[in-house]
MARLO-188973 format. One line per 5 residues: number of its first residue (from 1); their letters; for each residue x, y, z of N, C-alpha, C, O. Coordinates in nm, 4 decimals, decimal comma. Atoms other than C-alpha are relative to their C-alpha. Layout:
// MARLO-188973
NUM) A) X Y Z X Y Z X Y Z X Y Z | ... $
END
This chain:
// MARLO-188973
1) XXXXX) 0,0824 -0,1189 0,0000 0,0000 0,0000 0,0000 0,0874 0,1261 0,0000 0,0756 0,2108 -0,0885 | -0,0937 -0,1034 0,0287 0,2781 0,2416 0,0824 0,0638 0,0695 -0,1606 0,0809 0,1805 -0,2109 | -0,0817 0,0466 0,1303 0,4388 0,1506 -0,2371 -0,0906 0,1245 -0,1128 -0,0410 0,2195 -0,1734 | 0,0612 -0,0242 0,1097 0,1525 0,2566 -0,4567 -0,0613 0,1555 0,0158 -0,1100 0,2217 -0,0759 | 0,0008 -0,1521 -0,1026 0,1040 0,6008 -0,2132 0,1245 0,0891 -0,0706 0,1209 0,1929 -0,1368 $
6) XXXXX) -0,1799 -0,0340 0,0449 0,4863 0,6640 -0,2987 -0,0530 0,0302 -0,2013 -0,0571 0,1412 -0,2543 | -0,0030 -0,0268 0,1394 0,4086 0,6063 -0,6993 -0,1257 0,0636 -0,0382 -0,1432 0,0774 -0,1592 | 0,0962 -0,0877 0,0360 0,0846 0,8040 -0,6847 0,0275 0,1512 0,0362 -0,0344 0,2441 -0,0158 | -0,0849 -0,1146 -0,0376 0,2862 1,0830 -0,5261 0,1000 0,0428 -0,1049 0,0775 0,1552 -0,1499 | -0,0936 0,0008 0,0896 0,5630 1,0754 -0,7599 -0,0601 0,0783 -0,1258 -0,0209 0,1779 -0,1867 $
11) XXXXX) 0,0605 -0,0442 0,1406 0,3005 1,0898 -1,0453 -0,0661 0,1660 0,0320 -0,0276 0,2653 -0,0298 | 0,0293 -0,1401 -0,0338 0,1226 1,3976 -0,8944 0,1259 0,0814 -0,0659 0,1166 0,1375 -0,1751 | -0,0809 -0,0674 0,0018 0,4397 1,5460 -0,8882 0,0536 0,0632 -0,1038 0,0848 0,1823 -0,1052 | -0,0400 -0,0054 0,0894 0,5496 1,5084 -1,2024 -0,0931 0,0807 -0,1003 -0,0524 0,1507 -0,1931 | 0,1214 -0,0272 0,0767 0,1899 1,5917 -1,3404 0,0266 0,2135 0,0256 0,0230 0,3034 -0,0584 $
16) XXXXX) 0,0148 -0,1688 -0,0443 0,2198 1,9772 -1,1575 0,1177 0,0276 -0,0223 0,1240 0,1505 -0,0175 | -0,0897 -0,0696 0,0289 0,5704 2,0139 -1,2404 0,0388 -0,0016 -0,1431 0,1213 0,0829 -0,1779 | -0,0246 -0,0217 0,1671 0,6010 1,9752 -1,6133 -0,0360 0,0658 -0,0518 0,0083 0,0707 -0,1666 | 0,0526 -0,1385 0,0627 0,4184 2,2698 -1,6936 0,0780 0,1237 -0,0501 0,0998 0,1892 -0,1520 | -0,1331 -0,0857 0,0056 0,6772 2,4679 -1,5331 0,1218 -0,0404 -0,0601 0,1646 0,0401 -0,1428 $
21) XXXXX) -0,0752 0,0348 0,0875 0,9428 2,2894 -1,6622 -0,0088 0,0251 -0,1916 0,0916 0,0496 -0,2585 | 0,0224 -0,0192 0,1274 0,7994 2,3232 -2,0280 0,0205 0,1504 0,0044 0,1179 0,1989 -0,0531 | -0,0212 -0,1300 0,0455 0,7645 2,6710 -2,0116 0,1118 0,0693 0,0069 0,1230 0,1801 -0,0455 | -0,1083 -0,0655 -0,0282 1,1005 2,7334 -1,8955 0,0689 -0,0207 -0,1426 0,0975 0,0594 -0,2316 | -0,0440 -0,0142 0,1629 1,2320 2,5646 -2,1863 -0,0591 0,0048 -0,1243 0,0038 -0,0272 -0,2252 $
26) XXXXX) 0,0621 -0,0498 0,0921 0,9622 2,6670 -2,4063 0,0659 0,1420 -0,0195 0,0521 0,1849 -0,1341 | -0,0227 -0,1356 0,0139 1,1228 3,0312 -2,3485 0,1513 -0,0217 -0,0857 0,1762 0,0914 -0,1276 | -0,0881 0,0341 0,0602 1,4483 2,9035 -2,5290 -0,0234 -0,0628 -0,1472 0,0794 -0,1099 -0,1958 | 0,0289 0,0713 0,1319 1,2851 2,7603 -2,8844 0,0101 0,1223 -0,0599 -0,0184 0,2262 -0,0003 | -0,0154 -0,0381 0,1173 1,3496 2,9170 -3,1769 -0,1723 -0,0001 -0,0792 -0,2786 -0,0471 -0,0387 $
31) XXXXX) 0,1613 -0,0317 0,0758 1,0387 2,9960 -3,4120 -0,0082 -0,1082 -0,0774 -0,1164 -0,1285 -0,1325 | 0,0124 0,1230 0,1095 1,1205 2,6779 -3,6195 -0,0228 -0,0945 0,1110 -0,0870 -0,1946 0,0790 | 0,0161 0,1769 -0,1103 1,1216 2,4156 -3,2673 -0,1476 0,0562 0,0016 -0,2312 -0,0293 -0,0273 | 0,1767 0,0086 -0,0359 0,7529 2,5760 -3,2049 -0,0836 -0,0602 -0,1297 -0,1972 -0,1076 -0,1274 | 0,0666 0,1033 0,1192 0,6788 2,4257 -3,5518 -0,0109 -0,0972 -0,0304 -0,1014 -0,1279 -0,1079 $
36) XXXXX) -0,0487 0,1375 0,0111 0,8044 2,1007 -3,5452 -0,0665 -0,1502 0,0271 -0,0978 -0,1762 0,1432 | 0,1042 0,1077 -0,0193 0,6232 1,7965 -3,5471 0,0611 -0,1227 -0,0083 0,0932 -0,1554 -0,1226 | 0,0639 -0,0634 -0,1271 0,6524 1,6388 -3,3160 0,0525 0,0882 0,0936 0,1705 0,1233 0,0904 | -0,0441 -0,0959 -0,0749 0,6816 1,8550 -3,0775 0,1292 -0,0152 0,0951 0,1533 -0,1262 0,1425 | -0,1020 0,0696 -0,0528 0,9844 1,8640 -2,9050 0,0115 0,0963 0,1840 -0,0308 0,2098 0,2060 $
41) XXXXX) 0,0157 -0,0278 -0,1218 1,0431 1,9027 -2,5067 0,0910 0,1195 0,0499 0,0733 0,2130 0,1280 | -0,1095 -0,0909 -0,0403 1,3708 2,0606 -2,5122 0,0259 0,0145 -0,1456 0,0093 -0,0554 -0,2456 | -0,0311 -0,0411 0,1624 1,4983 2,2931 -2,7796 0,1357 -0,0705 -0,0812 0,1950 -0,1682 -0,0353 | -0,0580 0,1012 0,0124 1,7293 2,1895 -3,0019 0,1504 0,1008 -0,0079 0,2525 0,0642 -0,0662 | -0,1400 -0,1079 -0,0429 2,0069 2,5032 -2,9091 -0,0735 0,0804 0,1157 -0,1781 0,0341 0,1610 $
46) XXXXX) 0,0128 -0,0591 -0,1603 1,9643 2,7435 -2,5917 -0,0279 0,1316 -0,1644 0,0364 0,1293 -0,2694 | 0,0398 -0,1178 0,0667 1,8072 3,0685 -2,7931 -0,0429 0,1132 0,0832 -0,1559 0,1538 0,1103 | 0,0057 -0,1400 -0,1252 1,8779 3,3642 -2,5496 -0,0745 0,1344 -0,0632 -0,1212 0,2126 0,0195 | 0,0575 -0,1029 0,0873 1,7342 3,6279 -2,8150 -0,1403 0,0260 0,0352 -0,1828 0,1366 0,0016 | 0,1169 -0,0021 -0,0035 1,3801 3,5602 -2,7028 0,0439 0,1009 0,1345 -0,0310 0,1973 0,1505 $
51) XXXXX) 0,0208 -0,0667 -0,1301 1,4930 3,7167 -2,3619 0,0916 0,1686 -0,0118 0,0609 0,2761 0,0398 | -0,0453 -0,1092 0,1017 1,7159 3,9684 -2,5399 -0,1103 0,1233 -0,0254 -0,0974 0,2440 -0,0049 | 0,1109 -0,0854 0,0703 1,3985 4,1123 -2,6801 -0,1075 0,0643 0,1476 -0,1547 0,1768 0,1645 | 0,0525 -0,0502 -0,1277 1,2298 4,1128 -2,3251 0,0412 0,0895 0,1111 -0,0243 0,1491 0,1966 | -0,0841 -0,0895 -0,0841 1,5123 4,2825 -2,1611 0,0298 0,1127 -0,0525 0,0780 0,2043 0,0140 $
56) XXXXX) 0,0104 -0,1583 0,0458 1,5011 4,5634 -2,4151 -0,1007 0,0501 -0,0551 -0,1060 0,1236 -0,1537 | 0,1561 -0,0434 0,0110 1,1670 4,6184 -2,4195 0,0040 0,1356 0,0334 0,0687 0,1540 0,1365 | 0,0064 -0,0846 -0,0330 1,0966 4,9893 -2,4276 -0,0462 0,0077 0,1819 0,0212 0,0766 0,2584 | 0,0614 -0,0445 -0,0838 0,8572 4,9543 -2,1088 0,0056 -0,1266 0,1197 -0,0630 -0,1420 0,2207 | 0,0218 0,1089 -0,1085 0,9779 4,6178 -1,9507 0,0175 0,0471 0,1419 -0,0243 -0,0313 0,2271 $
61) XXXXX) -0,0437 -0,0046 -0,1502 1,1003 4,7978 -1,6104 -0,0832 0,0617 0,0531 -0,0688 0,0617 0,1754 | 0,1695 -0,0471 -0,0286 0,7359 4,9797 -1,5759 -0,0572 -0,1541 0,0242 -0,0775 -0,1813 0,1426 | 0,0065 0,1572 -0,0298 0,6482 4,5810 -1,6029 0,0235 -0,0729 0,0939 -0,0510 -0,1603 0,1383 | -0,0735 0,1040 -0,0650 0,8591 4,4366 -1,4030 -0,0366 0,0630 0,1912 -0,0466 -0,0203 0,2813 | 0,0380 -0,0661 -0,1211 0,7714 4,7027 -1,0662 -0,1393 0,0228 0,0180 -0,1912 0,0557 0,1247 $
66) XXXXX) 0,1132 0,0423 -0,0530 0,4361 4,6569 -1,1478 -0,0568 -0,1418 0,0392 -0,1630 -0,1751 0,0918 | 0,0294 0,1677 -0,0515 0,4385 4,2895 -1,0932 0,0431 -0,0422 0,1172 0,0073 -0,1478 0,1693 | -0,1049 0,0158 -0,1226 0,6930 4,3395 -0,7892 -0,1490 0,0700 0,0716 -0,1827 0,0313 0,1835 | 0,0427 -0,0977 -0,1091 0,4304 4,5958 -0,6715 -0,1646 -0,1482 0,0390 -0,2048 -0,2158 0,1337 | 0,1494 0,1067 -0,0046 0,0916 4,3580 -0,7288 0,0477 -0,1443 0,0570 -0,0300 -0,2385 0,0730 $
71) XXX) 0,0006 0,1727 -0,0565 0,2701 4,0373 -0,5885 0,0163 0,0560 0,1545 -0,0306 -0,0092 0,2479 | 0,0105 -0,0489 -0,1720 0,3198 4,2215 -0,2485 -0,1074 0,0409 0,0375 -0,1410 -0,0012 0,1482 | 0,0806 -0,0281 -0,0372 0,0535 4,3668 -0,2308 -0,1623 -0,0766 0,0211 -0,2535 -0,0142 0,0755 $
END
């Protein structure tokens, strides 16, 4: 009984953390891995440009202190 407690735990686990995991390395694909069929989990190079573009966002640091301000508050 433990046993199957333990591997129904495990699975949870895995079930609520792959989301985050995907999206982390969803933020690293290239515009050709989001096309690809099938889909693939991990990209198939590290593509820092997507964050490039987020970090020179005219208005990301208005962004970024309103999300600091709304998670404290």
């Amino acid at each position: 009984m433990k046993k199957l407690i333990n591997v129904l735990l495990i699975a949870m686990i895995l079930i609520m953390v792959f989301p985050f995991f995907y999206a982390i390395s969803a933020s690293f694909f290239s515009a050709a891995d989001f096309t690809t069929y099938p889909a693939k989990i991990l990209p198939s190079k590290l593509n820092f440009s997507n964050y490039l573009k987020v970090f020179n966002h005219k208005y990301f640091s208005t962004y970024l202190v309103n999300s600091i301000i709304t998670g404290f508050t």
